[in-house]
C-alpha positions as CSV (number, residue, x, y, z in Angstrom):
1,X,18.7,-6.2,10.1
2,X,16.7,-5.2,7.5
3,X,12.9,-4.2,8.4
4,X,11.7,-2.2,5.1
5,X,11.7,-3.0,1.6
6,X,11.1,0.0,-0.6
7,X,10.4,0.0,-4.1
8,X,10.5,2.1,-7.3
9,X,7.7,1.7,-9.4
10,X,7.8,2.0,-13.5
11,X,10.3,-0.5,-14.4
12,X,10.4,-2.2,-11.2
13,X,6.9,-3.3,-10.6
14,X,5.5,-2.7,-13.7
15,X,6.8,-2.8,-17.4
16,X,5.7,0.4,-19.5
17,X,9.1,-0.1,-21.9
18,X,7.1,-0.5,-25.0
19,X,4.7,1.8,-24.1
20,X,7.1,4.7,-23.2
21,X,9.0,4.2,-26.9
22,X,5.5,4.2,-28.6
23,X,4.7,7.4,-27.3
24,X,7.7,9.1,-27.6
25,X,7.6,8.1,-31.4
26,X,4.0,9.8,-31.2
27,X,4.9,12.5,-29.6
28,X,8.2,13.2,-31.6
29,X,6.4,12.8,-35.3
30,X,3.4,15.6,-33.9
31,X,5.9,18.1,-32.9
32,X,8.1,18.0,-35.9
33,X,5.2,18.1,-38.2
34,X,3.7,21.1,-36.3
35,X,7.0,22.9,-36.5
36,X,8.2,21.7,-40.6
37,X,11.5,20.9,-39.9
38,X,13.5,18.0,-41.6
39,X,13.0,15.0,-39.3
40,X,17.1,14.1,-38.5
41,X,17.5,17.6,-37.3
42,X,14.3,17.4,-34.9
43,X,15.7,14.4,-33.1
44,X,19.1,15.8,-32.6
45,X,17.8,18.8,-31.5
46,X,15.1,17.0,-29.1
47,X,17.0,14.6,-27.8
48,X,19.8,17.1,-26.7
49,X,17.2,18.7,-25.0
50,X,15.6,16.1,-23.4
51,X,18.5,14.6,-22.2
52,X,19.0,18.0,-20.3
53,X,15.8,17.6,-18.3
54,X,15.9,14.0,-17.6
55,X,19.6,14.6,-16.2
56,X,18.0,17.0,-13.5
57,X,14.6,14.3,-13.2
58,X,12.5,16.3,-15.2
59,X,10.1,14.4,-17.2
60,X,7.1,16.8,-18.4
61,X,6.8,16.3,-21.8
62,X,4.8,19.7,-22.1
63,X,8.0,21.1,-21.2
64,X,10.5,19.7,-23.1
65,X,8.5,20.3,-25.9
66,X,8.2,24.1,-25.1
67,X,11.6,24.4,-24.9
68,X,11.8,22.5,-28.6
69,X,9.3,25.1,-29.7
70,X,11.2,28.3,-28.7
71,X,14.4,26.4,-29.9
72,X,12.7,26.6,-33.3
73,X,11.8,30.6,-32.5
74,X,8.1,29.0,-32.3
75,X,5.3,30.7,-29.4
76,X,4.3,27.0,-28.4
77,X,0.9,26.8,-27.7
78,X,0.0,25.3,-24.1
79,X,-3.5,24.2,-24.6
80,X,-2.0,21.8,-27.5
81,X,1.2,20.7,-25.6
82,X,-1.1,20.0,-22.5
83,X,-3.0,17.6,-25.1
84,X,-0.2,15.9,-26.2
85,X,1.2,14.9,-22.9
86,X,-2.2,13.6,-21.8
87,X,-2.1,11.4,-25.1
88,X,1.5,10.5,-24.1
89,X,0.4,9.5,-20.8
90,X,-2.4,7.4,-22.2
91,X,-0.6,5.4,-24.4
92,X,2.2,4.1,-21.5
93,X,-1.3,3.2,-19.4
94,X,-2.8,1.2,-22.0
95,X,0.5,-0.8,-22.6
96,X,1.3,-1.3,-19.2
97,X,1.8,-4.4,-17.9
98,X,2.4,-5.5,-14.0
99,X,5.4,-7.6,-14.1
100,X,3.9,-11.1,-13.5
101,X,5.5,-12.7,-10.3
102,X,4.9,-8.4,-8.4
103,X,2.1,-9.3,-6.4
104,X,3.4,-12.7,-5.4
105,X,6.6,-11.4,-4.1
106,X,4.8,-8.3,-2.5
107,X,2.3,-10.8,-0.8
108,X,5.5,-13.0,0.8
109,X,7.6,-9.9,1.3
110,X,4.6,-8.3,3.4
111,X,4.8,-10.9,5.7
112,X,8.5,-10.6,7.1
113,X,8.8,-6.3,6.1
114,X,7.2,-3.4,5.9
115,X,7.0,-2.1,2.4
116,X,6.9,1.7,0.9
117,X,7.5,3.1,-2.7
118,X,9.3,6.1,-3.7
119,X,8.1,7.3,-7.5
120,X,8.9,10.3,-9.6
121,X,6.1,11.9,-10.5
122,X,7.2,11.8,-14.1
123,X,5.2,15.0,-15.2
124,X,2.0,13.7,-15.5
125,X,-0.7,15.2,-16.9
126,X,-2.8,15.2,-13.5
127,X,-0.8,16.1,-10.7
128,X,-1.2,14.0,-7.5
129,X,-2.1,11.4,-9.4
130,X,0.9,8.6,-10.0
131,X,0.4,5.8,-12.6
132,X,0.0,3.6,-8.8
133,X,-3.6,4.7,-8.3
134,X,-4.7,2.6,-11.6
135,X,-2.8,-0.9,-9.5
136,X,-5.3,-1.2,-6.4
137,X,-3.9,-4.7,-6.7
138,X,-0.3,-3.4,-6.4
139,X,-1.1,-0.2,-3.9
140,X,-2.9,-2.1,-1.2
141,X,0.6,-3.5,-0.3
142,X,2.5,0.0,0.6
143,X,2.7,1.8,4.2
144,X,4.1,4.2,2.8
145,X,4.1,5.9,-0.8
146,X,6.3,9.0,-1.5
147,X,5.2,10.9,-4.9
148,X,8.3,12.8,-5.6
149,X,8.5,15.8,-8.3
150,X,5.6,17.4,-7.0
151,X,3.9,19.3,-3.9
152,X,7.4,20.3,-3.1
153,X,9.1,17.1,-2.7
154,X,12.0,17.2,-5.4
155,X,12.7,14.0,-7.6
156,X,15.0,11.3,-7.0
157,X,17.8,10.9,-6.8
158,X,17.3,13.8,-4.4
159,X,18.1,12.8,-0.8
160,X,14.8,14.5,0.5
161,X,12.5,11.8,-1.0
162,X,14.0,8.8,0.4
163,X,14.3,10.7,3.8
164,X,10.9,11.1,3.9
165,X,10.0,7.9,3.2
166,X,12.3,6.6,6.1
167,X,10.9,9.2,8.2
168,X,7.6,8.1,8.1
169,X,8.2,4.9,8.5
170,X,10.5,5.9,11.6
171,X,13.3,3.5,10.4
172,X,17.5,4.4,10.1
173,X,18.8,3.9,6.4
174,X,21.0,1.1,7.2
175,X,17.7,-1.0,8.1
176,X,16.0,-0.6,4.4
177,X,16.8,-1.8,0.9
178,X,15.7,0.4,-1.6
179,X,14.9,-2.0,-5.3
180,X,15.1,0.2,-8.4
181,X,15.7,0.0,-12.0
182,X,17.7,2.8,-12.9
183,X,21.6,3.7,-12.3
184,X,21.5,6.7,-11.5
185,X,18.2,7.9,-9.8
186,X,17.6,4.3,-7.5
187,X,20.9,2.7,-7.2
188,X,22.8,6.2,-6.5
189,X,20.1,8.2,-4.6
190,X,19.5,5.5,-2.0
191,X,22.8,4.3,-1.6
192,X,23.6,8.0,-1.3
193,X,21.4,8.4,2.1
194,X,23.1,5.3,3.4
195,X,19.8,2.6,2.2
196,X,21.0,-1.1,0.8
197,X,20.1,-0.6,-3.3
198,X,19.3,-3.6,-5.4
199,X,19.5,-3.1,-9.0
200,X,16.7,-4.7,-10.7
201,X,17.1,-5.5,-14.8
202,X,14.2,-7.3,-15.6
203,X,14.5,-10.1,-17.8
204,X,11.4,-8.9,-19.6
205,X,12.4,-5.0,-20.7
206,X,14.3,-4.4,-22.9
207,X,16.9,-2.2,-22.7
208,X,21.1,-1.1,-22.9
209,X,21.8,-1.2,-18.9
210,X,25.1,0.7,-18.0
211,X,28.1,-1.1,-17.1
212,X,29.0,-0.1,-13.9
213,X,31.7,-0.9,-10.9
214,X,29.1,-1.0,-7.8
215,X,28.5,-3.0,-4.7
216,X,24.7,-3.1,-5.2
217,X,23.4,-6.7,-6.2
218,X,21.7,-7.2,-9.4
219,X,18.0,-9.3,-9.7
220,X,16.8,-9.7,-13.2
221,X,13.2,-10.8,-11.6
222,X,11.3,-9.7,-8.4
223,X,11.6,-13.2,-6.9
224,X,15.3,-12.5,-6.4
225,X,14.3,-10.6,-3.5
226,X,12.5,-13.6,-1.6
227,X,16.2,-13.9,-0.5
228,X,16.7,-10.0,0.0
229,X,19.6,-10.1,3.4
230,X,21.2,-12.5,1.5
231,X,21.5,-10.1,-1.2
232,X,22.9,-7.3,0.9
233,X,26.9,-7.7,0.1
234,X,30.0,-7.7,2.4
235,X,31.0,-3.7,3.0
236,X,33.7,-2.8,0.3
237,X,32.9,-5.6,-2.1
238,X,32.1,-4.2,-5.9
239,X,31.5,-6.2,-9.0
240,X,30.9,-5.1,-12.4
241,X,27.3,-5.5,-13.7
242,X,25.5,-6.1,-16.5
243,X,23.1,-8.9,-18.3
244,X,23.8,-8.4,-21.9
């Protein structure tokens, strides 16, 4: 029986895609100016070593670009790093979008379950405060809402985060379904501490998804959860998955 639905939130409830690859762009063409190195040699180098820290849920941009910096042999400057991420941050916020059926389906789901959301913290500029705070129309739906990555809660797909989150809402894993957009941090990690994942690929980002072999349904739109124990598959069944 199925009493909570939990969610993820970047990608899941709202759509930043745009944003994100904006300000990576931004961020990329500042740092390689600042250091005068050919362009092609920059992105190979960052992307190896961002790829590093987003494989262990690491996703301060202040740090990945220090660690680019004394690649180079360069003292990076903190005050200026510190800069750029806020700048990074504020271009995903102003090209945010809430995906446009979330609060309908929150506002039916509400009715039949209780509902929580486990985040990464994603190395915001400002800690304790998650990209949710600016969605009062989004927030005012969750019980529960674990922030993990900071205050010594370690990121998904840790176990501890989605314990916590059952924890406080004093339910077993088997009786939640955890709705996320990415492979390996929401479909793994809650499958891993024994929740019911639903791998969401919104129609509306856009993005190469990972062909996988995994029992966890696929939605490509919130509304495919109105239907959510119908969802939950027969134990042992696996499909491969993927919209393109």
């Amino acid at each position: 029986m199925i009493r909570a639905i939990i969610f993820d939130f970047g990608q899941t409830l709202v759509d930043s895609a745009d944003g994100f690859r904006t300000a990576e762009k931004e961020t990329q063409r500042k740092a390689c100016a600042a250091l005068g190195v050919i362009w092609e040699e920059f992105l190979e180098v960052y992307r190896g070593i961002r790829s590093r820290f987003h494989a262990r849920s690491d996703f301060s941009r202040k740090k990945i670009l220090e660690t680019v910096f004394r690649h180079y042999g360069r003292k990076p400057d903190s005050e200026l790093l510190g800069q750029w991420e806020i700048e990074y941050w504020e271009r995903i916020k102003e090209t945010t979008r809430i995906f446009p059926e979330a609060e309908a389906v929150l506002k039916a789901l509400r009715v039949r379950y209780r509902l929580a959301l486990i985040t990464n913290a994603q190395g915001q500029a400002e800690e304790g405060k998650h990209r949710l705070g600016n969605y009062p129309e989004l927030e005012r739906f969750f019980e529960v809402v674990v922030v993990a990555g900071e205050n010594g809660i370690p990121a998904k797909p840790d176990p501890l985060p989605f314990r916590l989150c059952l924890d406080k809402l004093g339910i077993a894993p088997g009786d939640s379904v955890y709705v996320g957009d990415d492979w390996r941090i929401d479909v793994c990690g809650s499958e891993a501490v024994g929740m019911h994942p639903v791998w969401l690929q919104h129609r509306l980002v856009q993005r190469n998804w990972p062909v996988v072999e995994t029992s966890a349904p696929l939605i490509d739109s919130l509304e495919g959860l109105l239907d959510v124990e119908q969802l939950i598959p027969a134990e042992g069944k696996s499909f491969k998955v993927c919209l393109k």
